[in-house]
SEFI-487065 format. One record per residue (C-alpha): x, y, z. Coordinates in steps of 0.001 Angstrom, whole numbers, padded with zeros to 6 digits, always signed. Layout:
XYZ/...
END
This chain:
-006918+003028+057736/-005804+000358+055199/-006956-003229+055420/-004434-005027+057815/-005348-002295+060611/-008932-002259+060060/-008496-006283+060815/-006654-005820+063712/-008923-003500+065317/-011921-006104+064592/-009536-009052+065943/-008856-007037+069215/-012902-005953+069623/-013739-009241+069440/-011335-010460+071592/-012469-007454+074206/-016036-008845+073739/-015269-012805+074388/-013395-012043+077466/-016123-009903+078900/-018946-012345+077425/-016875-015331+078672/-016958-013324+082652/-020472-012077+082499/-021276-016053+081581/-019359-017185+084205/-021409-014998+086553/-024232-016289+085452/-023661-019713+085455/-023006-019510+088923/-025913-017806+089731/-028115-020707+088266/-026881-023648+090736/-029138-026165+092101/-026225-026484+094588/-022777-025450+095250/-020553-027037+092639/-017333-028690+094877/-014917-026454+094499/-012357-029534+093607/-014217-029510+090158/-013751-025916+089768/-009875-026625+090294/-009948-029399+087954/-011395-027075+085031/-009213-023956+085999/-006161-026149+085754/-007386-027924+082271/-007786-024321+080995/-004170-023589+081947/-002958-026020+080055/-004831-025485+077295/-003169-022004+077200/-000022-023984+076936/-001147-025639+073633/+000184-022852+070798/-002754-023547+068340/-004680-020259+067635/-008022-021652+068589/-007447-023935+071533/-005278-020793+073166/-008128-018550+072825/-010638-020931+073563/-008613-021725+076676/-008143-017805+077616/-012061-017730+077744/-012220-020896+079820/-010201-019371+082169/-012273-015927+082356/-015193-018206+082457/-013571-020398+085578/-012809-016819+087015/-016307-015049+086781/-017704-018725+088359/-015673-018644+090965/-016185-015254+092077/-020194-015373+091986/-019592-018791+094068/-017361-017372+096648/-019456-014491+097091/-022270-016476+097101/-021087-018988+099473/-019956-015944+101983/-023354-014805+101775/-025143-017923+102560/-022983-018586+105563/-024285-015709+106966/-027787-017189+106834/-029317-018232+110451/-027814-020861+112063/-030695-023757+112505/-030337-023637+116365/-031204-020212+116103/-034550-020869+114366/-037336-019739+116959/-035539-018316+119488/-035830-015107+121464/-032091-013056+121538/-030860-010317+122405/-029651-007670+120067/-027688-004584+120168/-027200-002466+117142/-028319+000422+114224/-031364+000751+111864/-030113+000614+108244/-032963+001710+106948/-036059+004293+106225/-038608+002405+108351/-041738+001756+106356/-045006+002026+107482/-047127-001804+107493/-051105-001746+108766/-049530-003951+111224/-046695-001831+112167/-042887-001319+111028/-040355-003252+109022/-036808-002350+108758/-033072-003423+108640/-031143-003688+111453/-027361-003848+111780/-026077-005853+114725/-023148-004307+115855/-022342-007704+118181/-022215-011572+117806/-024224-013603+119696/-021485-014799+121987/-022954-018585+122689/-023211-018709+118816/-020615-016431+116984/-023455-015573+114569/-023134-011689+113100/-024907-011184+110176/-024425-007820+107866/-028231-007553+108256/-031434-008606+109316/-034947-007607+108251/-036848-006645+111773/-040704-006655+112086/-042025-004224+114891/-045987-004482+115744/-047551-002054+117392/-048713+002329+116790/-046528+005682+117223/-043702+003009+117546/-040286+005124+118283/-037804+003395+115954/-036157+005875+113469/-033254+005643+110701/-029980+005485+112106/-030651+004958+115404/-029034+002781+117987/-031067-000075+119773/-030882-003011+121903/-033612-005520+120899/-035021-008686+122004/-035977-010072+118985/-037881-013764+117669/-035637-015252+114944/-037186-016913+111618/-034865-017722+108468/-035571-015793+105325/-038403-017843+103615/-040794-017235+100074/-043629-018778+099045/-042743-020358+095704/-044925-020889+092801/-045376-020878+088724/-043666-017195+087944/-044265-015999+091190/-042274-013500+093047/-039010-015206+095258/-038063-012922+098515/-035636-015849+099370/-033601-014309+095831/-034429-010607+096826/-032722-011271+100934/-030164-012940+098703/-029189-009690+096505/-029832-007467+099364/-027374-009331+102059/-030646-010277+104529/-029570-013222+106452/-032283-013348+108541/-035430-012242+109755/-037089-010932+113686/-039805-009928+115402/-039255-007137+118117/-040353-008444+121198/-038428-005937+123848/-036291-002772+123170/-034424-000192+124540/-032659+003089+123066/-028640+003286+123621/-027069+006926+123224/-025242+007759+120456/-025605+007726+116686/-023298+005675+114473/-021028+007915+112218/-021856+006266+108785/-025627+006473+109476/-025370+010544+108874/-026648+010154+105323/-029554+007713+106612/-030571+009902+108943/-030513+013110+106587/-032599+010682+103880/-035007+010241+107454/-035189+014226+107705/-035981+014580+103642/-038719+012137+104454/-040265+013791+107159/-040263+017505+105435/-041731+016191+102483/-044808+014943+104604/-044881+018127+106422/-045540+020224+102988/-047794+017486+101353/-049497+016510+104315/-052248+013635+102869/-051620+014714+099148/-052438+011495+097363/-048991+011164+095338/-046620+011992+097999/-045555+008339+097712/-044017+008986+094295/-042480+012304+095164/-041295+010627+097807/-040160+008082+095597/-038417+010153+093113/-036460+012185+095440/-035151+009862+098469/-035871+006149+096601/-038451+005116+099202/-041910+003985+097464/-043426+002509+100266/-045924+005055+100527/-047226+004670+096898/-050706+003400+096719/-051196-000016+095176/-054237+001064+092672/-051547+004081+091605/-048705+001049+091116/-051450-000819+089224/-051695+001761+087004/-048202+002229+086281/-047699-001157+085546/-050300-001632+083089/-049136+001579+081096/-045985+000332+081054/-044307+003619+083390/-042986+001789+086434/-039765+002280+085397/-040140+006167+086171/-041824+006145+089418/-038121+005640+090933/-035014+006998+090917/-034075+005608+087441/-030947+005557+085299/-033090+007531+083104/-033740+009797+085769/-029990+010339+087026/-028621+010340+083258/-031115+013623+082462/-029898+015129+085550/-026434+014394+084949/-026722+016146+081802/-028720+018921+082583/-026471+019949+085124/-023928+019101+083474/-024948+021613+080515/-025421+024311+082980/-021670+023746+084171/-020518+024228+080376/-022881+027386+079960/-021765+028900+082856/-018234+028112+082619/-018051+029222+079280/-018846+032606+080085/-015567+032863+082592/-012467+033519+080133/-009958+033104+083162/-011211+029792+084232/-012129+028597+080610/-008639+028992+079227/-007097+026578+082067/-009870+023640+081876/-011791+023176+078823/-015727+023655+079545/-016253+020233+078041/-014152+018564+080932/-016133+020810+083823/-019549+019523+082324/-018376+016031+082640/-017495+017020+086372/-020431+018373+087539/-022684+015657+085727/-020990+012672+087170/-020752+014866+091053/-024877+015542+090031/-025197+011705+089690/-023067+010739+092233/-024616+013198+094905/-028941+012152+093307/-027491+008216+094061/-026484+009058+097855/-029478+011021+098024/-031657+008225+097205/-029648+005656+099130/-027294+003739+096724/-029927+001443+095818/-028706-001951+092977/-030011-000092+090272/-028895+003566+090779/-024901+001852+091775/-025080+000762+087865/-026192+003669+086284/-023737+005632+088189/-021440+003180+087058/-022397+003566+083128/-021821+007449+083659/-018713+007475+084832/-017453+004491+082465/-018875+007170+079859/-017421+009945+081484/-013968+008515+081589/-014170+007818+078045/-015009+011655+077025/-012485+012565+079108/-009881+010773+077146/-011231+011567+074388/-011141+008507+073130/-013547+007052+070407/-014872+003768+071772/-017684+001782+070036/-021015+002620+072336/-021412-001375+072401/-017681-001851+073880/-018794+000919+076748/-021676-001082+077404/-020431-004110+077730/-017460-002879+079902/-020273-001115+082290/-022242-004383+082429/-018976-006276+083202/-017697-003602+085859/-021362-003691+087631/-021434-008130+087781/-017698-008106+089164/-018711-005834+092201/-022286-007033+092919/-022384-010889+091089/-025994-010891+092687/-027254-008048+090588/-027579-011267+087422/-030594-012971+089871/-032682-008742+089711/-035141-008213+086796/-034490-004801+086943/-030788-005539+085793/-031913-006922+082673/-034723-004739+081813/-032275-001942+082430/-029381-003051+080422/-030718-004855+077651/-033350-002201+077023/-030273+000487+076871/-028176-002002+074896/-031362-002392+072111/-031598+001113+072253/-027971+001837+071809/-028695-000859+068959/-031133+001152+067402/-030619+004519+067840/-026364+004526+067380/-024569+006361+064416/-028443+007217+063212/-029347+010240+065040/-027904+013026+063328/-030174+010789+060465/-033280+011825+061455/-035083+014896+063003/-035862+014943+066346/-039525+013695+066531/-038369+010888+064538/-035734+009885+066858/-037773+009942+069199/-040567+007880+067918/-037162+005742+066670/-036625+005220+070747/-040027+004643+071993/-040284+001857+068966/-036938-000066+070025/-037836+000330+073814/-041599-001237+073240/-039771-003970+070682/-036669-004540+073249/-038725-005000+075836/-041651-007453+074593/-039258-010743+075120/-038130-009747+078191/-041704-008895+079946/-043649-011927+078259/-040750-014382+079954/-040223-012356+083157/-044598-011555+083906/-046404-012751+080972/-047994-009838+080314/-047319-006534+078253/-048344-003198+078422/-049572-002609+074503/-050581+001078+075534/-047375+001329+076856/-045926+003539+073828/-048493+006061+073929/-048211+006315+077786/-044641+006765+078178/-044446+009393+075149/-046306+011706+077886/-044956+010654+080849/-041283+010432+080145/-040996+014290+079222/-043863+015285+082417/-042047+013178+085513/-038470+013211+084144/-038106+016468+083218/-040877+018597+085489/-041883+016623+088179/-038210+015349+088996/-036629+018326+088926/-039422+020302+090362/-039189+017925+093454/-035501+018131+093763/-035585+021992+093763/-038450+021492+096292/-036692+019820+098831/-034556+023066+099203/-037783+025481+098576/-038662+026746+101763/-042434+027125+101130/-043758+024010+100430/-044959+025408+096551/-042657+023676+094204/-043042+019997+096316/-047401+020362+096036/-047138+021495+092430/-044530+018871+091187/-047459+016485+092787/-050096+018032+091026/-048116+017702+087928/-047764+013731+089008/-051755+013602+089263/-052448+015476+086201/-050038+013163+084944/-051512+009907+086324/-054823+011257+084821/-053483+010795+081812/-052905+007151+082281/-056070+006343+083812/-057295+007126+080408/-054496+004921+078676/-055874+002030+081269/-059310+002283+080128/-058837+002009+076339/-059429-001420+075094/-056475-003875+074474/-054279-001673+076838/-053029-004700+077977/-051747-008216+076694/-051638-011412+079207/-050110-014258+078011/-048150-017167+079169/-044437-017250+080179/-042725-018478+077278/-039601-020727+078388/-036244-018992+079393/-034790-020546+075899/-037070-019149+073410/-035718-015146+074503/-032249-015305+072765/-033890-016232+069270/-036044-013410+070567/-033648-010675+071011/-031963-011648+068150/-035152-011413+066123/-035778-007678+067899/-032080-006669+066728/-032519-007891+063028/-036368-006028+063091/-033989-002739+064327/-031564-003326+061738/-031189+000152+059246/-033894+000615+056372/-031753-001343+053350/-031672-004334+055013/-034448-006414+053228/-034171-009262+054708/-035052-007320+058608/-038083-008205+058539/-037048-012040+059110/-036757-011031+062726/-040595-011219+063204/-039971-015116+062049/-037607-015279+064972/-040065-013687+067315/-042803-016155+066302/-042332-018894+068876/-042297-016759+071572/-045334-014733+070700/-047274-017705+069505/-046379-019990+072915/-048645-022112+074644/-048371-024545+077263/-048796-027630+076965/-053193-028837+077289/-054250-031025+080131/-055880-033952+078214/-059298-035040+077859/-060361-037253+081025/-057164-036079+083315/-057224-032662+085523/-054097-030967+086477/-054271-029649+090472/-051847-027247+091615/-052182-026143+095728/-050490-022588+095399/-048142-021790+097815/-049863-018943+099617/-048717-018927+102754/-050704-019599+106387/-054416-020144+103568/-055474-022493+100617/-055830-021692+096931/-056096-024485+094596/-056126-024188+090874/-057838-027249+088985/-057716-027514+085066/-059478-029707+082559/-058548-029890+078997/-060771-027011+078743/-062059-025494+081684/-060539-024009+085121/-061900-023085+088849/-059813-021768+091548/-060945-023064+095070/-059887-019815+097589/-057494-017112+096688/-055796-017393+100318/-054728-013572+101487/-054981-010177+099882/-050934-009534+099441/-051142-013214+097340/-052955-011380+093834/-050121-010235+092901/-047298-012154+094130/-048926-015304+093649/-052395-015842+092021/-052042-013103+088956/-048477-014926+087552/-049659-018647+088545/-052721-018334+086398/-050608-017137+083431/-047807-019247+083820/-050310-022314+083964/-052526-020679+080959/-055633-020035+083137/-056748-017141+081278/-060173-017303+082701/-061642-018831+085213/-065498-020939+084455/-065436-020617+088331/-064016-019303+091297/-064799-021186+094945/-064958-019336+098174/-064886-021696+100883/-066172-019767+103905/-065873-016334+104854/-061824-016337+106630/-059265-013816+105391/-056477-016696+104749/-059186-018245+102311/-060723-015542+100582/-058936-011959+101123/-057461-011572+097807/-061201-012771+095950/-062052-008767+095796/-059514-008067+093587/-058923-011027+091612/-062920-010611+091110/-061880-006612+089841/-059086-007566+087492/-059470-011474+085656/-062086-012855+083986/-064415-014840+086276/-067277-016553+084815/-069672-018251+088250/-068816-016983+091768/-069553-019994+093701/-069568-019476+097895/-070647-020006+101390/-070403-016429+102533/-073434-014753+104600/-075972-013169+102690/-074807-009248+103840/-071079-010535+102262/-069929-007138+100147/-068915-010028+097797/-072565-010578+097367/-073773-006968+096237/-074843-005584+093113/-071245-004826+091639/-070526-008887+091520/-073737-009778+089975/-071922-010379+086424/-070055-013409+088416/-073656-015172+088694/-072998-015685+092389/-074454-018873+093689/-074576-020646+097164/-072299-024245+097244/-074371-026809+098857/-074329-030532+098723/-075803-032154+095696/-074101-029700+093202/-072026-031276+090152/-071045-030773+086958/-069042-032402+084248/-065981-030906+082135/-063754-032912+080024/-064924-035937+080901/-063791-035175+084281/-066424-035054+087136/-066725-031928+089913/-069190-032781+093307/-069356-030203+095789/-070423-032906+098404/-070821-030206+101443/-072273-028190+103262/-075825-030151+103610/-078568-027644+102872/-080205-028922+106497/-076937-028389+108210/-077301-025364+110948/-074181-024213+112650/-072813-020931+113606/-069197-021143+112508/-067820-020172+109309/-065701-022878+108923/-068371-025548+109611/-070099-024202+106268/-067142-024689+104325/-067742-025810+100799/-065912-029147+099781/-065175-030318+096371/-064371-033503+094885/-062872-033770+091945/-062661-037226+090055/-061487-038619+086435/-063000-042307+087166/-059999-043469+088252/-058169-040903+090749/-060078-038471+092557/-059040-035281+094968/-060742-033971+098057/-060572-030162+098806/-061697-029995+102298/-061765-026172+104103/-061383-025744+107322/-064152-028223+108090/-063850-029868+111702/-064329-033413+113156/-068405-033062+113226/-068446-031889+109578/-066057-034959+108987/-068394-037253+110855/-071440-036140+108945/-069743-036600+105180/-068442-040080+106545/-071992-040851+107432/-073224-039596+104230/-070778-042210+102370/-067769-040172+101923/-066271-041920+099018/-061768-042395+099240/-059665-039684+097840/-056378-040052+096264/-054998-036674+096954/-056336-034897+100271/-056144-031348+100823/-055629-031322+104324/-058932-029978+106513/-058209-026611+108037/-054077-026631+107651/-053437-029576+109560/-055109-028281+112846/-056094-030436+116048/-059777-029636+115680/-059621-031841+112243/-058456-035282+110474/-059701-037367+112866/-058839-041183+112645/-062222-042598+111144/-062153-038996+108414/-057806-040202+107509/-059497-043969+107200/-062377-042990+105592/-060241-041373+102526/-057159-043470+102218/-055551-040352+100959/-052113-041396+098886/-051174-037675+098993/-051661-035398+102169/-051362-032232+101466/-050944-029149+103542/-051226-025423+102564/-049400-023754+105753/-047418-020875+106383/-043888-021013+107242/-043392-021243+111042/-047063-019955+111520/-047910-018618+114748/-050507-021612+114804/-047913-024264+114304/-049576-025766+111376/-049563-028065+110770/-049847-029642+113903/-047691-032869+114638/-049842-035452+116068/-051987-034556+112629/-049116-035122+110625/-048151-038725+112827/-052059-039612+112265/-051605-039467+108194/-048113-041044+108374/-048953-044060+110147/-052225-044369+107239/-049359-044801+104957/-049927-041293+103249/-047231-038963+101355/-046959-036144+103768/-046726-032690+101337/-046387-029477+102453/-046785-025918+100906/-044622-024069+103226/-041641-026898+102762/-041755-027807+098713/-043958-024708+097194/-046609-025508+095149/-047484-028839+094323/-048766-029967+090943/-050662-032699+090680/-050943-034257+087174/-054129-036617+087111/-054802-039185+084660/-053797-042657+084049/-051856-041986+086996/-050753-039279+089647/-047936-037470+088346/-046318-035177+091376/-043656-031999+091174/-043285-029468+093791/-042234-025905+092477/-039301-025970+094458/-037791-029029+093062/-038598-028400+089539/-036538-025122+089531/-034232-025897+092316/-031828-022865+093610/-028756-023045+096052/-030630-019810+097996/-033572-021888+098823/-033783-021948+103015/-035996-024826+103281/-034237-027339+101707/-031014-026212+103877/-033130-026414+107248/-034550-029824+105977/-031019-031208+105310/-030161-029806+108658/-032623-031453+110631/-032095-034810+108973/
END
């Protein structure tokens, strides 16, 4: 290849690359909309980029011809997008009781509570003309009849898909977003109608798979992962054995992974080429080369049904046969062209799959790889290459995991260099052969395998420094990042590599910005129907409540990273009510917690002998202490104050700089308010709202009393105790107070200082998806 051709081919690859790039970009610029952009606009751009093309300059052409890509992949995501949120419950839906008729769409999973599932409608509502691809169905109750596939006629309480939103916290409103949920129900009524749907036959089989599976493992404790691995449902895995995955870094096995299908693929795929091989007659007519290809992509293809055609499996099923296509033609493509061509192919059918964490971890760890481990192999022996892999993976994936959770698995090398070989190539398999194994043997020892296995990173977990927490760097310190990672994975030679650790460096070394001396920052976490507040000196931090057991992980664990609140000097427990103190037990288990200050009875299992290290002490009246020149009171409940309710013993806290002060109040009532009024209850600036904005609280002489400029109430959405109550919310209004709520804005930061700075988390990353700023719109 002389020198002209050699430029040609590098001309056309990049032009391959800017076109997809330009696309993929396009996608994703969509995707990150406050709001719809008027499609006018979009017109006006699309238009300018025509003529652009019509300018016969070099540059301005091209730049024009990825305009236009760019215009195209926006448009797309936006049209799709739009389609999608039109689907979304209507606002004089919200609330009401309808009628139903239609299919489960899902394996039902098992809740304490009950079942949830997806459900189909096969009808409109007539008065409305609403028909939504799905809706997410909660059904309360035990030995509750609804199965996959099956047909039902439900009456059925509507709600509008809704997620608390805080600092790095979890969004379900994105999730029903990439998974087509317009809405969700409560089962009130139903009623089985004959007949089974004809595309629900592979549902139903997955339901059958299920229920053999728990026949031959009965209560074996890692059925939820064999489960997992063979039919994609991981509903029954524990949460201490998803703990444990996720701190050793091997979530990304316990699933039906692209890692998973790929080794399949291949394996069966090699069996195909053995076999055929040793068939002259057949061999002669199709190359054994070609039948391998076959029967790995028909493997993949038939694991992915199997498993239900989840996000993730569609694009590594997609990468496979990209691949596949490519060995077919024999045709010698760079590994980073096929890569970028799979990542394009997956965006343009699913434009949602750019909002799923698991799309980037996925692809970008497989591009670093790729990266690292292309045109090198046949380097280095096998041991090293594999070491080679479990480096880049680790590298690749430190960027992505301190922006995405703050927090990296550093035992996570070690871990996966046992547990990749164990549960992809023994337990999967073993599982997959087991589900045709008549005797039960094969399923209970792939499981035992899995436990042996887990063993093994119980032991990883208990090392020290087997984990790394650390704050969520900003979204645009990653691409100096990854760019740093690809220089560090550059081929020994290049001496300048190394430099890539200098590009690392600001991510690695972040910190968020201090609170400074004599201000306090107070954010009221968005926790649903509870309270959690977080308050922060310059140099100290106390959490008042934890609000519900599901909130650790979802909402406490990445709010106290994302906000730098690597310990907490105390932790607050109000009174002794679930929505105020059911995730404490955990958070107690896994962060470090310096004083445990409560009102719980004395026979609390808070209170026993494995929570001594916490220093647990009783709140009372009288208590104070100074941090940062800012000033903490707990100013109830009275040591001489007898009452039999929890919330009556509530602690309070007052928090005060000298010139602004806030007033965390429980779920005190109107006699609790009386007594602290008598007792000289001093104004408050920002009010935490007593007991969610109930009718037994905020009386007029308690909203007078504290001259709150900020009323604040931690609610759940559409709470079956409609909190907060309106007559409470009229009372602060007409006192002149900024009515805030959890359940409507997120979290709300408070910045205190020279003045009261306010955000709420939903404004200060704003996305088109968000419900509650649509239903707000709608009822103004």
């Amino acid at each position: 290849m002389n020198l002209s051709q050699i430029s040609t081919r590098c001309n056309t690859l990049f032009a391959y690359y800017a076109v997809l790039c330009a696309f993929i970009a396009g996608v994703i610029s969509s995707q990150l909309q406050s709001k719809f952009c008027p499609w006018p606009i979009v017109v006006i751009v699309t238009v300018a980029c025509v003529i652009g093309l019509l300018i016969r300059r070099y540059f301005i052409s091209n730049l024009a011809i990825c305009g236009l890509i760019f215009c195209l992949g926006f448009t797309w995501a936006q049209y799709r997008a739009s389609i999608r949120i039109a689907q979304r419950l209507p606002i004089e839906l919200v609330g009401k009781v309808v009628t139903l008729e239609g299919e489960i769409a899902s394996l039902p999973q098992s809740t304490q509570y009950g079942l949830i599932f997806l459900f189909r409608p096969h009808k409109a509502i007539p008065e409305h003309n609403w028909q939504p691809d799905l809706i997410q169905v909660s059904a309360y109750g035990k030995d509750l009849p609804f199965q996959a596939g099956q047909r039902w006629q439900i009456s059925a309480k509507l709600k509008p898909v809704h997620s608390q939103i805080n600092p790095s916290g979890f969004d379900l409103e994105s999730w029903f977003l990439q998974q087509n949920i317009a809405a969700t129900a409560t089962v009130k009524t139903y009623q089985a109608i004959e007949g089974l749907s004809w595309d629900s036959q592979i549902l139903r089989w997955r339901s059958q798979i299920s229920t053999r599976i728990a026949q031959q493992l009965g209560h074996h404790p890692y059925i939820g992962v064999i489960k997992a691995l063979t039919i994609g449902d991981q509903n029954q895995i524990p949460k201490d054995q998803w703990l444990r995955f996720s701190q050793t870094g091997v979530t990304h096995l316990i699933s039906i992974s692209g890692l998973h299908i790929t080794m399949l693929a291949g394996l069966i795929g090699g069996v195909a080429v053995f076999l055929w091989r040793r068939m002259p007659i057949f061999a002669s007519r199709l190359a054994s080369q070609r039948v391998g290809i076959i029967a790995g992509v028909l493997a993949a293809i038939s694991y992915s049904i199997t498993s239900g055609m989840s996000i993730p499996t569609q694009r590594t099923v997609t990468m496979l046969i990209i691949a596949a296509i490519c060995l077919w033609r024999n045709q010698r493509s760079p590994v980073s062209a096929v890569w970028l061509l799979a990542l394009s192919i997956v965006v343009l059918i699913d434009p949602f799959s750019v909002l799923s964490i698991g799309f980037w971890l996925s692809f970008l760890i497989v591009g670093i790889l790729l990266w690292a481990c292309a045109g090198r192999i046949a380097e280095a022996q096998q041991w090293r290459v594999w070491l080679n892999s479990q480096w880049a993976a680790t590298l690749g994936s430190l960027p992505l995991l301190l922006v995405i959770f703050g927090q990296f698995p550093l035992i996570s090398p070690l871990a996966n260099a046992f547990a990749i070989p164990l549960v992809s190539l023994i337990v999967t398999p073993l599982a997959l052969l087991g589900l045709i194994e008549p005797s039960g043997l094969v399923l209970n020892f792939s499981a035992q395998i899995m436990a042996w296995c887990d063993i093994g990173l119980a032991w990883c977990v208990s090392l020290p420094f087997a984990s790394w927490q650390h704050s969520p760097p900003p979204l645009y310190l990653l691409p100096a990042a990854m760019l740093g990672v690809m220089v560090l994975l550059l081929p020994k030679g290049f001496a300048a590599r190394y430099l890539g650790g200098v590009l690392l460096l600001p991510l690695v070394l972040y910190a968020p910005p201090m609170v400074p001396n004599g201000e306090f920052r107070l954010i009221a976490l968005d926790v649903g129907q509870g309270l959690s507040v977080l308050i922060q000196t310059a140099s100290h931090a106390v959490l008042f409540d934890t609000g519900q057991l599901p909130n650790t992980d979802s909402t406490l664990l990445p709010s106290l990273r994302s906000l730098n609140a690597m310990k907490l000097d105390a932790l607050i427990l109000s009174h002794n009510d679930n929505d105020h103190i059911g995730a404490a037990p955990t958070l107690l288990a896994r962060w470090p917690i310096g004083q445990l200050i409560h009102s719980l009875p004395a026979e609390h299992a808070l209170l026993q002998a494995q929570y001594q290290q916490h220093r647990p002490v009783k709140c009372s009246a009288g208590q104070h202490w100074q941090w940062d020149q800012v000033q903490f009171d707990i100013i109830w409940p009275s040591a001489n104050y007898a009452v039999a309710t929890d919330n009556a013993q509530g602690c309070v806290l007052r928090i005060s700089n000298g010139k602004y002060s806030a007033l965390i109040t429980a779920d005190i009532g109107k006699a609790e308010e009386a007594a602290l009024i008598a007792a000289g209850l001093a104004r408050s600036d920002i009010l935490l709202v007593p007991h969610h904005g109930s009718k037994t609280s905020s009386s007029q002489p308690f909203i007078s009393a504290t001259q709150a400029q900020y009323a604040v109430f931690s609610a759940g959405f559409m709470n079956r105790f409609g909190h907060p109550k309106p007559e409470i919310i009229a009372r602060y209004q007409s006192a002149n107070a900024t009515i805030l709520r959890t359940d409507e804005l997120g979290a709300l930061r408070f910045q205190v200082g020279q003045q009261i700075q306010m955000q709420a988390e939903r404004h200060i990353h704003p996305h088109y998806w968000y419900t509650s700023s649509a239903l707000q719109e709608n009822s103004e």
